[in-house]
N, C-alpha and C positions, 0 to 999 in steps of 0.2 A: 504494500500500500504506500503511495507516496503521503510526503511530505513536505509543507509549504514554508516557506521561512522568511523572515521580515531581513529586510537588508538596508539597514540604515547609514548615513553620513557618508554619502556618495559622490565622488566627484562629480560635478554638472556635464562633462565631456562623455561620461560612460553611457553608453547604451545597452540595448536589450540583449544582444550577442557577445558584448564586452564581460558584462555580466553572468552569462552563461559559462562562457570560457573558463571566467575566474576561479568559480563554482566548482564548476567540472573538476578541476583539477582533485577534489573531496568523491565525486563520482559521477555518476550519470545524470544529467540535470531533463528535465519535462518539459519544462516551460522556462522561463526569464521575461519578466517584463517590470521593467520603471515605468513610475508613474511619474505622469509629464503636466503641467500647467496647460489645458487646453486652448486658453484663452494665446498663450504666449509660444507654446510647442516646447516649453524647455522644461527640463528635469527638474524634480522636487527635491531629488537627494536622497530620493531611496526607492525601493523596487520590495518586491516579489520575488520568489525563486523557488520553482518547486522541486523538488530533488526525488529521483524515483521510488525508496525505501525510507523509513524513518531510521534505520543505521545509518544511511549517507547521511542524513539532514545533519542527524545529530554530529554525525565527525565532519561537515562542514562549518557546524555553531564552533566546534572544539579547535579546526584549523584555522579560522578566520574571522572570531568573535577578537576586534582590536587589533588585528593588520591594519597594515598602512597600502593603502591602492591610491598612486597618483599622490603620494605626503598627508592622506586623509586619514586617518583612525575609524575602521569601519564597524557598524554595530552590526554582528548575525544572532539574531535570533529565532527559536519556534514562533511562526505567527502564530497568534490568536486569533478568534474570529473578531474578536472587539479591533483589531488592525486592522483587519481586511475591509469592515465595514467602517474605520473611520474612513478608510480613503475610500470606498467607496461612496459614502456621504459628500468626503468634498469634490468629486468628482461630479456629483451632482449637483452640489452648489454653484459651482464652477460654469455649467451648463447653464442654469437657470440665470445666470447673473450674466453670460454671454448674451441670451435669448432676450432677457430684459434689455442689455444696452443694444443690441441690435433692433429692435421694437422702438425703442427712445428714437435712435436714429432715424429709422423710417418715418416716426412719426414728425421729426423734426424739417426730415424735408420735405414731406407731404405739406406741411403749413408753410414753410417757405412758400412752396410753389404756389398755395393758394394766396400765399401774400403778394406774389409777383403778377401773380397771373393775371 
């Protein structure tokens, strides 16, 4: 059964494949995905990583909880589900608050135009 691990204080440069690799090297990785700022495209500083077995996860927390990737100090830990759904929450926020200023904008030039018009 896999298992998913929190991967925090992430260089902004790394991606979803950089992170895998990393990983890997503990064992066979699933998946790899950071989460990104939708609004902006850029990395939050930390990711996701699922690891095939809960023995990898765990000797990847053991080989890489507080290495240094890119002069950074990384945190590995066992997600929780309370992680996965905070970012998932603000992943939502994050949507809602695009869609509102998007919404503002249109409406901003819709009244323009009727101001002009």
């Amino acid at each position: 059964m896999s298992k998913k691990l929190f991967v925090g204080n992430l260089p902004f440069d790394v991606n979803d494949a950089d992170l895998a690799t990393v990983l890997g090297v503990a064992g066979t990785v699933e998946s790899a995905k950071i989460v990104v700022n939708k609004k902006t495209g850029r990395s939050k500083g930390y990711g996701f990583v699922e690891m095939a077995t809960e023995e990898l996860a765990q000797e990847a927390v053991t080989k890489f909880e507080g290495a240094t990737l890119n002069e950074r100090a990384i945190t590995v830990q066992i997600a929780s589900p309370k992680m996965e759904e905070k970012a998932k929450e603000e992943a939502n926020a994050e949507e809602a608050a695009v869609a509102s200023e998007s919404a503002s904008a249109d409406a901003s030039v819709a009244t323009e135009a009727q101001t002009n018009g």
